[in-house]
mmCIF file of the N, C-alpha and C atoms, coordinates in Angstrom:
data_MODEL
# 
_entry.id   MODEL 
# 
loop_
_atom_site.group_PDB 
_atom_site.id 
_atom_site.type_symbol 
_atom_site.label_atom_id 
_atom_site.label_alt_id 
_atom_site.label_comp_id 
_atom_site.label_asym_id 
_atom_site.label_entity_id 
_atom_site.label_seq_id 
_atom_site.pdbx_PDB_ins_code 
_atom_site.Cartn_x 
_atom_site.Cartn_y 
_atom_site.Cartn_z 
_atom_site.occupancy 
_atom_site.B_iso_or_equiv 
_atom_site.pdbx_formal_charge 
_atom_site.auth_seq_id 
_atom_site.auth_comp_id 
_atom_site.auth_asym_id 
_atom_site.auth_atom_id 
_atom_site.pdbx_PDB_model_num 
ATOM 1   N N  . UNK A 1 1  ? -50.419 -67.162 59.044 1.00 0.00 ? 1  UNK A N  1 
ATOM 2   C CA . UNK A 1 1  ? -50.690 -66.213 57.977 1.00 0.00 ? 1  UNK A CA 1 
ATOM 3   C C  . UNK A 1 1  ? -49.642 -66.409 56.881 1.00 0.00 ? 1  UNK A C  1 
ATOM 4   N N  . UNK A 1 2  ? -49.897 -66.063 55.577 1.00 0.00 ? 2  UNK A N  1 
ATOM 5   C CA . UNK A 1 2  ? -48.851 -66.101 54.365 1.00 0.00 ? 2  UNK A CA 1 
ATOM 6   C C  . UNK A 1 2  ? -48.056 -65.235 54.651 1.00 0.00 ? 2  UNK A C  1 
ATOM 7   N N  . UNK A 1 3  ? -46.816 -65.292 54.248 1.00 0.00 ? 3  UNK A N  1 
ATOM 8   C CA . UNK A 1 3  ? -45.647 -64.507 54.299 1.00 0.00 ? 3  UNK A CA 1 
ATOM 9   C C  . UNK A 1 3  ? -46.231 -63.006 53.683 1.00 0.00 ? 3  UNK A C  1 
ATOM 10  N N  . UNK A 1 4  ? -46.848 -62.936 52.492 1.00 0.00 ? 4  UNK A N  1 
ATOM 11  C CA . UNK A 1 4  ? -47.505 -61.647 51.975 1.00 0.00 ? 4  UNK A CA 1 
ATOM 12  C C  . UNK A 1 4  ? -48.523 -61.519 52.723 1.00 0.00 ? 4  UNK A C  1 
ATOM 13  N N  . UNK A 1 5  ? -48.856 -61.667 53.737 1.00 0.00 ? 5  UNK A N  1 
ATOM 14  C CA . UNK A 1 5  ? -49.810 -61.195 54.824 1.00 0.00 ? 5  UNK A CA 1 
ATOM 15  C C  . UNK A 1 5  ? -48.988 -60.397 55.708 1.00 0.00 ? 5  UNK A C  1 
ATOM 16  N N  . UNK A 1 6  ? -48.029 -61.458 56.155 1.00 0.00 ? 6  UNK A N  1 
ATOM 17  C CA . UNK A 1 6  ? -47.076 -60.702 57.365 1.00 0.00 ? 6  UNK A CA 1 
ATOM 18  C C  . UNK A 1 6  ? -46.468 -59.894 57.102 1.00 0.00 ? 6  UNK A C  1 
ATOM 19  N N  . UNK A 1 7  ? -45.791 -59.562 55.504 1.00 0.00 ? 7  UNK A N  1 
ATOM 20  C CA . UNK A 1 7  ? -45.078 -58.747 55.176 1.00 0.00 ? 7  UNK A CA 1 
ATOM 21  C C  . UNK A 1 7  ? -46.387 -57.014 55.373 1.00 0.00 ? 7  UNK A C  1 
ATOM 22  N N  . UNK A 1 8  ? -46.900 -57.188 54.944 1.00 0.00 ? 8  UNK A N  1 
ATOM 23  C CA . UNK A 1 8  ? -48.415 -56.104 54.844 1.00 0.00 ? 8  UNK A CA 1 
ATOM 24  C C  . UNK A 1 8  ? -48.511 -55.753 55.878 1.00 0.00 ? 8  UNK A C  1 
ATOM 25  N N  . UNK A 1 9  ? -48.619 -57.153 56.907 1.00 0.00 ? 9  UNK A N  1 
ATOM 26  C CA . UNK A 1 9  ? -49.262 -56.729 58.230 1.00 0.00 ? 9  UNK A CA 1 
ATOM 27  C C  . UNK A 1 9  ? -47.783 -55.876 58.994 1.00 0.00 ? 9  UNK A C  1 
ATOM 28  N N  . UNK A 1 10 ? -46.507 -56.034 58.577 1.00 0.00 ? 10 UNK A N  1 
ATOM 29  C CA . UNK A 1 10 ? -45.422 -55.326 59.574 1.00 0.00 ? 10 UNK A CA 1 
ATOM 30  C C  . UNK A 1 10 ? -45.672 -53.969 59.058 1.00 0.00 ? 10 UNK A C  1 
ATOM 31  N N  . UNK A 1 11 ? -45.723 -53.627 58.013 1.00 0.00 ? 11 UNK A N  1 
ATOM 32  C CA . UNK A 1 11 ? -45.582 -52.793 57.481 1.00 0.00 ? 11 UNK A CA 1 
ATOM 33  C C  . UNK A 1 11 ? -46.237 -51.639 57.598 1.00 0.00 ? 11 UNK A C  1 
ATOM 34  N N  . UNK A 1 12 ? -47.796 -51.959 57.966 1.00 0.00 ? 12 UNK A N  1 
ATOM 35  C CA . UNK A 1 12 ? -48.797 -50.952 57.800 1.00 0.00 ? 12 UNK A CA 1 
ATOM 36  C C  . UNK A 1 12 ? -48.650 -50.445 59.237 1.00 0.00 ? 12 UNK A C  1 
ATOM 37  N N  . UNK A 1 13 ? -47.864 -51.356 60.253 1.00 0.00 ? 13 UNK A N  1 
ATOM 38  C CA . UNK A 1 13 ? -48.102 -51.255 61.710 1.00 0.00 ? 13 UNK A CA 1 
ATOM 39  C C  . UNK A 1 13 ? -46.538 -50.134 61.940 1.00 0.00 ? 13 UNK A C  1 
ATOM 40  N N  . UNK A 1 14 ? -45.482 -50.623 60.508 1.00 0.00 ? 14 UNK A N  1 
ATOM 41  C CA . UNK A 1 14 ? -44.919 -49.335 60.620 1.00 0.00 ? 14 UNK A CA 1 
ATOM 42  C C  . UNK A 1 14 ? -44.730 -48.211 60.267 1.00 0.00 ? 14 UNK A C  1 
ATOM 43  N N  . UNK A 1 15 ? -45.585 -48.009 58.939 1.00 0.00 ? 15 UNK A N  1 
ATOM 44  C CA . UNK A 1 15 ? -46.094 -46.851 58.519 1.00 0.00 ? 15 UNK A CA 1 
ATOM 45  C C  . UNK A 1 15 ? -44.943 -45.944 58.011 1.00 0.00 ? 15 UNK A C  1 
ATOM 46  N N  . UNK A 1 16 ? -44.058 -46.921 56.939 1.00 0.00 ? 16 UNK A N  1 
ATOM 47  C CA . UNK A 1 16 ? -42.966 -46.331 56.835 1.00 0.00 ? 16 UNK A CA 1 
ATOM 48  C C  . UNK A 1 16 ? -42.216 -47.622 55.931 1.00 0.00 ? 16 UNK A C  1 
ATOM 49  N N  . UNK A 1 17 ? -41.325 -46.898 55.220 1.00 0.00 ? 17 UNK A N  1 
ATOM 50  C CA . UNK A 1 17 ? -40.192 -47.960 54.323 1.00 0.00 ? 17 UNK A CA 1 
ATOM 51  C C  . UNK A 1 17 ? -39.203 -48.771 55.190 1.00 0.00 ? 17 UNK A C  1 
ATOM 52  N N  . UNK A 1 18 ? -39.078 -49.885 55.197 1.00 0.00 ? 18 UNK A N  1 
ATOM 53  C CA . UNK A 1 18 ? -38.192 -50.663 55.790 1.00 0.00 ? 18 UNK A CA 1 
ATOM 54  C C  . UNK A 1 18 ? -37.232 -51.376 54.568 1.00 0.00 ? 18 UNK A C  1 
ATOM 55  N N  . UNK A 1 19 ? -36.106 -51.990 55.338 1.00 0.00 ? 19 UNK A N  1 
ATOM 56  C CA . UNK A 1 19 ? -35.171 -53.127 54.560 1.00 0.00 ? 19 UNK A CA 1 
ATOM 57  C C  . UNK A 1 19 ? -35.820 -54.260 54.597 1.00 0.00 ? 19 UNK A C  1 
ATOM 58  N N  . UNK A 1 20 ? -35.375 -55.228 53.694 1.00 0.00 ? 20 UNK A N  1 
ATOM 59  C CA . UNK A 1 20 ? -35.647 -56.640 53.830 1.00 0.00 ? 20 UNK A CA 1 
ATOM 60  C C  . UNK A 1 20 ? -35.665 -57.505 55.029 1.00 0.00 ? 20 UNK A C  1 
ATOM 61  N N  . UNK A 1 21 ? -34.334 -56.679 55.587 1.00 0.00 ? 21 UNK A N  1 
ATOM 62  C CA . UNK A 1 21 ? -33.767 -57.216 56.629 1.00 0.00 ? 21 UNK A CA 1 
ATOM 63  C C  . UNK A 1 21 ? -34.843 -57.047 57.997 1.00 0.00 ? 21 UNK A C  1 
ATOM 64  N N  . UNK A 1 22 ? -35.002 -55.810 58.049 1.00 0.00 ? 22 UNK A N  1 
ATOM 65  C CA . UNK A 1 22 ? -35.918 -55.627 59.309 1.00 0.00 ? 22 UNK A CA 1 
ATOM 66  C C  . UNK A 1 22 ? -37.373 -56.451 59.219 1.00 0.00 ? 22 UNK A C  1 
ATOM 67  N N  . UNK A 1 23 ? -37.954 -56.450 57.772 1.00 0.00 ? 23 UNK A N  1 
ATOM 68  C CA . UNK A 1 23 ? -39.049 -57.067 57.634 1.00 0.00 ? 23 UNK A CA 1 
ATOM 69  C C  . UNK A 1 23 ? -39.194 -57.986 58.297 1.00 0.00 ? 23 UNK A C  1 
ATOM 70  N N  . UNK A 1 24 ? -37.899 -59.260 57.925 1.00 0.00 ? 24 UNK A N  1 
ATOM 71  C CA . UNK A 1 24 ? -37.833 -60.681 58.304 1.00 0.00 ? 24 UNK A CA 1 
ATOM 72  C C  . UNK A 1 24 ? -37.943 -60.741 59.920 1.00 0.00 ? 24 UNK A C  1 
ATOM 73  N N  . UNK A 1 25 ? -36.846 -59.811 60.282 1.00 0.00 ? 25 UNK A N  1 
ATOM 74  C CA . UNK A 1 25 ? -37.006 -59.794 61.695 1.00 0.00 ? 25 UNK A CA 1 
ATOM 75  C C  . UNK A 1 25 ? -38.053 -59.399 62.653 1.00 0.00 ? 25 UNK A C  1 
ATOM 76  N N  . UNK A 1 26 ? -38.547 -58.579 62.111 1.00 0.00 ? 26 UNK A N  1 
ATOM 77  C CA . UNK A 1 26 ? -39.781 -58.084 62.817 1.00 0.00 ? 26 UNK A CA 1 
ATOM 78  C C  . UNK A 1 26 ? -40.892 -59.714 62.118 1.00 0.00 ? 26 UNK A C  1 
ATOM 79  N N  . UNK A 1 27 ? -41.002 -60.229 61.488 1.00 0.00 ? 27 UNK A N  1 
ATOM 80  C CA . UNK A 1 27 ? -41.961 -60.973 61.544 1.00 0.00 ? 27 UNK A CA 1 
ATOM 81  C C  . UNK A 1 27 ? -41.429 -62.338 62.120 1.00 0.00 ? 27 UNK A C  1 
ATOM 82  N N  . UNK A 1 28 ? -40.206 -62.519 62.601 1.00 0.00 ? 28 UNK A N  1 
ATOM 83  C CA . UNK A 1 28 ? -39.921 -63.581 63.199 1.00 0.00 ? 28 UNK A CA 1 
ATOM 84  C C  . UNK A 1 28 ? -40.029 -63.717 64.617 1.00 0.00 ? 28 UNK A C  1 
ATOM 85  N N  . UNK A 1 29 ? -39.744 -62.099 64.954 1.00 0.00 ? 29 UNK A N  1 
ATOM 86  C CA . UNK A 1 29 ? -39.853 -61.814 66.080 1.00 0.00 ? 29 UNK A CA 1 
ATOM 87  C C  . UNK A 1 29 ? -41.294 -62.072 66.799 1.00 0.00 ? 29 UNK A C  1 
ATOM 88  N N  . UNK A 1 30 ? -42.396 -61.727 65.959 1.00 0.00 ? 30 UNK A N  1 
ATOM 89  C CA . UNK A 1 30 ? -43.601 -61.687 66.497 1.00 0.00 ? 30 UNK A CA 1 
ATOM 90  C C  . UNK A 1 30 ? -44.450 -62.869 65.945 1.00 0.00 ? 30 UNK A C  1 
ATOM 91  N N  . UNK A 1 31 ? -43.719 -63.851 65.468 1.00 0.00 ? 31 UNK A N  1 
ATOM 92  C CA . UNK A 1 31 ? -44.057 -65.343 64.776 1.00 0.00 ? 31 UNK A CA 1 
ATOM 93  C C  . UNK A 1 31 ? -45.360 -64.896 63.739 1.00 0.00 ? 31 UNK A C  1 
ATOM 94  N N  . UNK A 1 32 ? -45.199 -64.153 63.316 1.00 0.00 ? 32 UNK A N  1 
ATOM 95  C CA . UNK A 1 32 ? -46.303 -63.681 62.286 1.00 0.00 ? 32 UNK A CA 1 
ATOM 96  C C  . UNK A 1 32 ? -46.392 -64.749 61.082 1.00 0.00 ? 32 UNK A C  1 
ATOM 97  N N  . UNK A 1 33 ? -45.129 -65.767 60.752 1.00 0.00 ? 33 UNK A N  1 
ATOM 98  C CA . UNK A 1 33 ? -45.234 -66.401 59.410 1.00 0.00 ? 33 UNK A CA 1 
ATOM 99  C C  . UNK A 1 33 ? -44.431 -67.645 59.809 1.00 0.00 ? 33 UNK A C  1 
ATOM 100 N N  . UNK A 1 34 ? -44.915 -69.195 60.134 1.00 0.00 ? 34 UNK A N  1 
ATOM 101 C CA . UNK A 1 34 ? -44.015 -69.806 60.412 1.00 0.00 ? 34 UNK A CA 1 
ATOM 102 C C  . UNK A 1 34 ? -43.768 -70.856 58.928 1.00 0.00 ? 34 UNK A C  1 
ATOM 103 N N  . UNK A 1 35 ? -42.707 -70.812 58.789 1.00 0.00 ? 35 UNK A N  1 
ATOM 104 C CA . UNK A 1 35 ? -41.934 -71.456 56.994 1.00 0.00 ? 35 UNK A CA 1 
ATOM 105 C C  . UNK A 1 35 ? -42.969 -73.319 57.733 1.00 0.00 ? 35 UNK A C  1 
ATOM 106 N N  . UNK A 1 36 ? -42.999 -73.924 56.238 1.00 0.00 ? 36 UNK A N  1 
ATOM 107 C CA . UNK A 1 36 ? -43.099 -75.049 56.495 1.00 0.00 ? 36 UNK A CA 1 
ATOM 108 C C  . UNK A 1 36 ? -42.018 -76.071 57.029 1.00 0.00 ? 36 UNK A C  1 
ATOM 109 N N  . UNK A 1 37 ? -40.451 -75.544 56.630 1.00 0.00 ? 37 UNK A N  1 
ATOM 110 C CA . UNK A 1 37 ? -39.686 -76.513 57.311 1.00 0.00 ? 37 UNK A CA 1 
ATOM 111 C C  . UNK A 1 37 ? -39.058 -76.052 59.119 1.00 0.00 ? 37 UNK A C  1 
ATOM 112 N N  . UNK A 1 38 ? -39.408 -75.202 59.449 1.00 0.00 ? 38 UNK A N  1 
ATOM 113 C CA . UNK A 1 38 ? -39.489 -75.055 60.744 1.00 0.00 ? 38 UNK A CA 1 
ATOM 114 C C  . UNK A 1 38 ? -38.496 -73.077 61.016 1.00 0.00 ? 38 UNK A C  1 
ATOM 115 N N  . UNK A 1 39 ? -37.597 -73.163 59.923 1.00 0.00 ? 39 UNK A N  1 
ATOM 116 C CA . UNK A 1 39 ? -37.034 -72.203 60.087 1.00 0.00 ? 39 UNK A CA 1 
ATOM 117 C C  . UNK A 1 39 ? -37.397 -70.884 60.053 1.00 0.00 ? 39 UNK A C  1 
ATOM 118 N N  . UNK A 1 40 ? -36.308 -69.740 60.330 1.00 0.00 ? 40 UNK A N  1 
ATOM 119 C CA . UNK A 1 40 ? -37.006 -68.595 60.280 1.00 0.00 ? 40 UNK A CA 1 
ATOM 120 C C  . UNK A 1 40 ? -37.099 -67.820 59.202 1.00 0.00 ? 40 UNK A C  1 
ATOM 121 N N  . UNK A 1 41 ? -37.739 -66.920 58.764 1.00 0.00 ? 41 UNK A N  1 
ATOM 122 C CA . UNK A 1 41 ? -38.177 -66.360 57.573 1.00 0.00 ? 41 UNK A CA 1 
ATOM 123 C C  . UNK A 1 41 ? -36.423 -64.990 57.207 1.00 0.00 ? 41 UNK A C  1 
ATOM 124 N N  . UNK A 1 42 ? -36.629 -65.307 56.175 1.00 0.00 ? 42 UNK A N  1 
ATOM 125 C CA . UNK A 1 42 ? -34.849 -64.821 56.065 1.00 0.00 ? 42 UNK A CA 1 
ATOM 126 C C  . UNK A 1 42 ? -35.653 -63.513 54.524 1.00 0.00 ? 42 UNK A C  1 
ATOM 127 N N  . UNK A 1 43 ? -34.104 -62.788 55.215 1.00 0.00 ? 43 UNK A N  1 
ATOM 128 C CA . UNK A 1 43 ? -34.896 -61.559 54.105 1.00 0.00 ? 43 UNK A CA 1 
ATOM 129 C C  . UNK A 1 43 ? -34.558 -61.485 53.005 1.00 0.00 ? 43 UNK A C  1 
ATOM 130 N N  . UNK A 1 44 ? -34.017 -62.943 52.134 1.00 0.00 ? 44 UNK A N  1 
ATOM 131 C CA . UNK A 1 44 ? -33.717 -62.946 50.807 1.00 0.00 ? 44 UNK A CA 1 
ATOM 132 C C  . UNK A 1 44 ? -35.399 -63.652 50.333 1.00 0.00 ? 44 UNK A C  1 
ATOM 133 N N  . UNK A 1 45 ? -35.846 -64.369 51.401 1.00 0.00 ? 45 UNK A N  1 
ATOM 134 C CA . UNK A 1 45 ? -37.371 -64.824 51.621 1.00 0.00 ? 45 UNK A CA 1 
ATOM 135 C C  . UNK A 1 45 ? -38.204 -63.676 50.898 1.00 0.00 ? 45 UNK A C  1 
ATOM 136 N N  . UNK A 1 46 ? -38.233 -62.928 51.769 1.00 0.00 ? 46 UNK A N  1 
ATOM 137 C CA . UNK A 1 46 ? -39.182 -61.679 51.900 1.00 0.00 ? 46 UNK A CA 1 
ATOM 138 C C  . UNK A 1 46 ? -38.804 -60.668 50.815 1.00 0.00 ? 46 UNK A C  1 
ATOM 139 N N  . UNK A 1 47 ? -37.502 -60.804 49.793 1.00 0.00 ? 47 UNK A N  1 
ATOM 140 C CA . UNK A 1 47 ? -37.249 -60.272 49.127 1.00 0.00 ? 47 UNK A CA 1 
ATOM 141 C C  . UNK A 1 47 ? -38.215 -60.795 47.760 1.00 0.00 ? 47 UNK A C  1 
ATOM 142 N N  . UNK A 1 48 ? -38.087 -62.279 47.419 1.00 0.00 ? 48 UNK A N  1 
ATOM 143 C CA . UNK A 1 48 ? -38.511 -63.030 46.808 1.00 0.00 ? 48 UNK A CA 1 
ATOM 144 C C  . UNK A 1 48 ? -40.227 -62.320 46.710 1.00 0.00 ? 48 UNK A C  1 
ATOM 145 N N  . UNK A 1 49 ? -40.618 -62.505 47.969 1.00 0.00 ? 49 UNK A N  1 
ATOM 146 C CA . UNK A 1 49 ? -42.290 -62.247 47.849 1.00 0.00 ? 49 UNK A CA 1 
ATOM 147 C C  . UNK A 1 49 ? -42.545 -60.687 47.126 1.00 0.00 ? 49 UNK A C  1 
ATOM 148 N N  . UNK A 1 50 ? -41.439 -60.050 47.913 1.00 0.00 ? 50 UNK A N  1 
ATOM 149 C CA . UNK A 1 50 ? -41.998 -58.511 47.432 1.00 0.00 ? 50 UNK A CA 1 
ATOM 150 C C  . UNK A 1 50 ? -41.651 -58.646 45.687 1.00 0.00 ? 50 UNK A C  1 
ATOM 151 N N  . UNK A 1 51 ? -40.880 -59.209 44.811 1.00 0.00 ? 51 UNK A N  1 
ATOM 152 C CA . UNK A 1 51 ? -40.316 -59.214 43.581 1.00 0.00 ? 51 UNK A CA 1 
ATOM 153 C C  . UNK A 1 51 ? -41.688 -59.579 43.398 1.00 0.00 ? 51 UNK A C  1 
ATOM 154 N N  . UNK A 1 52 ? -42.403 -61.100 43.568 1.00 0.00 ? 52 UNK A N  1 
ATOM 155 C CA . UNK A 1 52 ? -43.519 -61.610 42.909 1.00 0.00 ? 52 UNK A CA 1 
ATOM 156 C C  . UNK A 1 52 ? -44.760 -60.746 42.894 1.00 0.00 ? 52 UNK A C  1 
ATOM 157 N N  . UNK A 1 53 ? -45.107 -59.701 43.772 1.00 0.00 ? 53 UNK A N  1 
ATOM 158 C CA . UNK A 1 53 ? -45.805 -58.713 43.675 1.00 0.00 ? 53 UNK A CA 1 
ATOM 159 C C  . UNK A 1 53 ? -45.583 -57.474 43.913 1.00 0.00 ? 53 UNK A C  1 
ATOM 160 N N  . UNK A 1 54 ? -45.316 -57.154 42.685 1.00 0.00 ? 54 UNK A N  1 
ATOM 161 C CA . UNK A 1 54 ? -45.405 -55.393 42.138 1.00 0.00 ? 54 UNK A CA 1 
ATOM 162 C C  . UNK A 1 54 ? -46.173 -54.605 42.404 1.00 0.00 ? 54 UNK A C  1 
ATOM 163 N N  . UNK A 1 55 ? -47.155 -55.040 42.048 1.00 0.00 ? 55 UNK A N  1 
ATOM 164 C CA . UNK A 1 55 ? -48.746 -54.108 42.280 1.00 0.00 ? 55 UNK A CA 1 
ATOM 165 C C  . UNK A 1 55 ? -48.752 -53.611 43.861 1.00 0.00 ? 55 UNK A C  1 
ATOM 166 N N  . UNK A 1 56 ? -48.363 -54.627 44.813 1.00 0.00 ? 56 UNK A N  1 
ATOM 167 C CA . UNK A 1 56 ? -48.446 -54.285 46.310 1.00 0.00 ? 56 UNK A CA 1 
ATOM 168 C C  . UNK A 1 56 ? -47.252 -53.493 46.579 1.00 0.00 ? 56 UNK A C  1 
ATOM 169 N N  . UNK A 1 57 ? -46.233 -53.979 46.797 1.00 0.00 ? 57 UNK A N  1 
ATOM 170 C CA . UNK A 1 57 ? -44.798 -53.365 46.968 1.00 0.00 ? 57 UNK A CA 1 
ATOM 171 C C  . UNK A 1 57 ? -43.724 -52.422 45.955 1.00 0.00 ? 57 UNK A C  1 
ATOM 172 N N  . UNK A 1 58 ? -43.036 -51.926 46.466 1.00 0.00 ? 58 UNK A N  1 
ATOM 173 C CA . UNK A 1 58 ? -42.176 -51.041 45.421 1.00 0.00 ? 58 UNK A CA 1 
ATOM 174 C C  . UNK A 1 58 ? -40.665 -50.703 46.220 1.00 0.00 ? 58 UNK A C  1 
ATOM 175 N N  . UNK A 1 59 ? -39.876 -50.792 45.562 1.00 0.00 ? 59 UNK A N  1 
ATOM 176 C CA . UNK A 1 59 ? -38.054 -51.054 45.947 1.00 0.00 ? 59 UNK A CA 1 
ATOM 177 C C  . UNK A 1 59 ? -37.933 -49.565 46.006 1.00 0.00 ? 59 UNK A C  1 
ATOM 178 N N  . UNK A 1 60 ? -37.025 -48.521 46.662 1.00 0.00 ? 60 UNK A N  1 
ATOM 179 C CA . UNK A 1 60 ? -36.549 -47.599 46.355 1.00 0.00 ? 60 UNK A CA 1 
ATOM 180 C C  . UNK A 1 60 ? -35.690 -47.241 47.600 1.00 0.00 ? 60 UNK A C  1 
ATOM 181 N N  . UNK A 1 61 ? -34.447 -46.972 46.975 1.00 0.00 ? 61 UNK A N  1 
ATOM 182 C CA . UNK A 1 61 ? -33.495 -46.218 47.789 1.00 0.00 ? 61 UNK A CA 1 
ATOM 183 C C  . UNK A 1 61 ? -33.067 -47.513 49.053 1.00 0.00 ? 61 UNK A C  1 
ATOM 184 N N  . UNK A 1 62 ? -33.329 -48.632 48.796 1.00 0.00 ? 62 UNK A N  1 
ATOM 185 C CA . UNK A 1 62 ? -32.834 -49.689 49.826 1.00 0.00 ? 62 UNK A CA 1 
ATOM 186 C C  . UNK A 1 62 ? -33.988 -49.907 50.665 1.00 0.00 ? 62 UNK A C  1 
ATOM 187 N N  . UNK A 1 63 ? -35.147 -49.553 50.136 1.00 0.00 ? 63 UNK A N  1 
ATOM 188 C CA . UNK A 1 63 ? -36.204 -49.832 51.698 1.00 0.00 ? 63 UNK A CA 1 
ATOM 189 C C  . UNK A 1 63 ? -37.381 -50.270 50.945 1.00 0.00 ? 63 UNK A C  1 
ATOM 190 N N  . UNK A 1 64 ? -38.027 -50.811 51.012 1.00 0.00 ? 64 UNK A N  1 
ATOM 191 C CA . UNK A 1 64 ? -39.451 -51.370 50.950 1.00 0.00 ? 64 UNK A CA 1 
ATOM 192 C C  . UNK A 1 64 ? -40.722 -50.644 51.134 1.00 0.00 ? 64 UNK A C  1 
ATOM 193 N N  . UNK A 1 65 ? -41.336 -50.431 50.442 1.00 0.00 ? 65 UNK A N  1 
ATOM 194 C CA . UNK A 1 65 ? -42.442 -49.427 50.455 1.00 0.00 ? 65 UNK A CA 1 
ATOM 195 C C  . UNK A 1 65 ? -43.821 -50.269 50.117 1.00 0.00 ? 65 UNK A C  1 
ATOM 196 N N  . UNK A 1 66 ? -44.891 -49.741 51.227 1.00 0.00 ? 66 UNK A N  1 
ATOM 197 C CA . UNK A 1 66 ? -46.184 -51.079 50.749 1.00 0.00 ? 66 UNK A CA 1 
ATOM 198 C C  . UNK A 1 66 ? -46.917 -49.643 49.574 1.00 0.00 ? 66 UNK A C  1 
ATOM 199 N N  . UNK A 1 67 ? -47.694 -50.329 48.508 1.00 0.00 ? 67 UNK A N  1 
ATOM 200 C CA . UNK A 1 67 ? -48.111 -49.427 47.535 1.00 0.00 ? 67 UNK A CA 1 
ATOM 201 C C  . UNK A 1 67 ? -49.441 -49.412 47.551 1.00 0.00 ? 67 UNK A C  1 
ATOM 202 N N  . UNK A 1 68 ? -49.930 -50.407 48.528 1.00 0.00 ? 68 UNK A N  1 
ATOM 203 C CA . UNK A 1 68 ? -51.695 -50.252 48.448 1.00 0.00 ? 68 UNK A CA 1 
ATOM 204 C C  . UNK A 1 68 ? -52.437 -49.915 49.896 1.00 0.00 ? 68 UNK A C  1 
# 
């Protein structure tokens, strides 16, 4: 799945604002997104994706919020 899949898919399953940090981990943990060069998905990664879409995500107070 795309990283903006997995990010969606942790999210809705936690029903709640998370850090970057937990994102990554929780989707590494459950191999939800594997990178093309083999490594694990890091939450400056997952920071990156949530910046490129606004419309879905929203920053506040240090935690990650899904918006749709």
């Amino acid at each position: 799945m795309k990283i903006e899949e997995a990010i969606v898919y942790v999210m809705v399953k936690r029903n709640g604002g998370m850090t970057t940090e937990q994102i990554a981990e929780t989707i590494n943990r459950n191999h939800l997104h594997v990178r093309k060069d083999g490594n694990l998905v890091t939450s400056s990664q997952v920071y990156a994706v949530i910046c490129r879409f606004p419309e879905m995500f929203t920053k506040e107070a240090g935690r990650i919020m899904l918006m749709i």
